[in-house]
N, C-alpha and C positions, 0 to 999 in steps of 0.2 A: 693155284695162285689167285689172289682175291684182287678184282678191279674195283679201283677207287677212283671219282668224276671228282677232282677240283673247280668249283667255282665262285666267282667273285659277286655276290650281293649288298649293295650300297655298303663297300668296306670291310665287310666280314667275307671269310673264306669259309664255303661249306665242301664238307667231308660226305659223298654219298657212297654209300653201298649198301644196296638193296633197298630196302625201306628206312632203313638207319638215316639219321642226319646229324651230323654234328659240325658246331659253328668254333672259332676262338673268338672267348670273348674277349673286349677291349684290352683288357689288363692280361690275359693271356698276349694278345698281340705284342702289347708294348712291354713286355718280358721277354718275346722271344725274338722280338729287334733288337734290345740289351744285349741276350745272350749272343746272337751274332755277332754284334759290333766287341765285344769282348773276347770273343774266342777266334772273331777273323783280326783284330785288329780296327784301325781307322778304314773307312771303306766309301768306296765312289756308290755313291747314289741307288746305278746301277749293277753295281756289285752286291749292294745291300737288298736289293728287289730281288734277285734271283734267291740269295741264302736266306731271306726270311721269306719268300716266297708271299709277294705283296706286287699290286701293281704303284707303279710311278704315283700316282695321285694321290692312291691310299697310303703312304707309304712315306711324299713331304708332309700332308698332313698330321701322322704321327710325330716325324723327326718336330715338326712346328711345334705340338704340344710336349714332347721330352725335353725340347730344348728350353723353352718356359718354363719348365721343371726344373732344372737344371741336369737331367742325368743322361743328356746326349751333347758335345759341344760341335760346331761346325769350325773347320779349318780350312781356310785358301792356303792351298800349295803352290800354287803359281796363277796367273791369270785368271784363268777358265778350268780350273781344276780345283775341287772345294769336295774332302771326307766328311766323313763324321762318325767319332770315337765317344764312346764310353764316359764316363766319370767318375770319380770316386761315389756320390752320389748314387749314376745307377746300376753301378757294384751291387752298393748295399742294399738297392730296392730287389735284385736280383735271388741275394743273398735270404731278405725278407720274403720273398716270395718263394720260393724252395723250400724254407722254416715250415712257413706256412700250409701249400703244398704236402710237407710229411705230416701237421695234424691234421688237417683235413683235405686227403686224400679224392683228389677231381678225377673223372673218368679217363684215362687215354686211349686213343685211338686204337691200342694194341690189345684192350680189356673188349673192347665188344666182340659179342659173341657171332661166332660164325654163320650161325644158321640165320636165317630169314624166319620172321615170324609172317603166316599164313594170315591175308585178311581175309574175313568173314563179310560175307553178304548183309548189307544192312540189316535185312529184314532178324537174321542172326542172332545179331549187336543187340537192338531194339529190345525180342523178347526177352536177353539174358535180364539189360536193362531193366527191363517191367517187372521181372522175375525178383531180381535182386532188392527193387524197394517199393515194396507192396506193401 
């Protein structure tokens, strides 16, 4: 079984294992808020931090800028209770970026390779370096 360290740097979630690092970037992130709020429905704030796996900050920030988009809307259900669902809108950007995704093919987390590559000793690195552009 492979351990993977989640953690949160100014907004982006890094993926580590091993020497590997991979980040989502922005338009990953706010596609995979879309797909939550589409597949979970309207959802509480903190409902939506857990299934898109974001913290609270990073996370109104985005809904801020989907909703300026138009492809996120905010709803009061009663007092002190406010979701936020979906829209037609970003359906279709969801849609767009799935399209897009099958011609040009981004890495996933399931594609990296198991093994660990071995770092070399500086001194290593450098002669290959020297070697290679003489």
């Amino acid at each position: 079984m492979s351990m993977y360290a989640f953690k949160h740097q100014n907004g982006d979630l890094t993926l580590k294992r091993g020497d590997l690092t991979l980040r989502r970037s922005k338009l990953e992130t706010c596609v995979s808020i879309l797909e939550t709020l589409s597949s979970n429905g309207p959802l509480k704030i903190t409902h939506a931090m857990h299934k898109a796996n974001l913290n609270c900050t990073v996370l109104k920030n985005y809904f801020d800028f989907l909703i300026k988009q138009g492809a996120v809307e905010e709803t009061s259900i009663e007092q002190d209770r406010i979701t936020y669902g979906v829209t037609e809108k970003g359906l279709c950007l969801i849609k767009y970026f799935k399209e897009l995704d099958q011609m040009i093919p981004t890495m996933k987390i399931s594609q990296l390779q198991s093994t660990q590559t071995k770092k070399q000793p500086i001194s290593k690195v450098h002669k290959q370096y020297c070697k290679t552009y003489r």
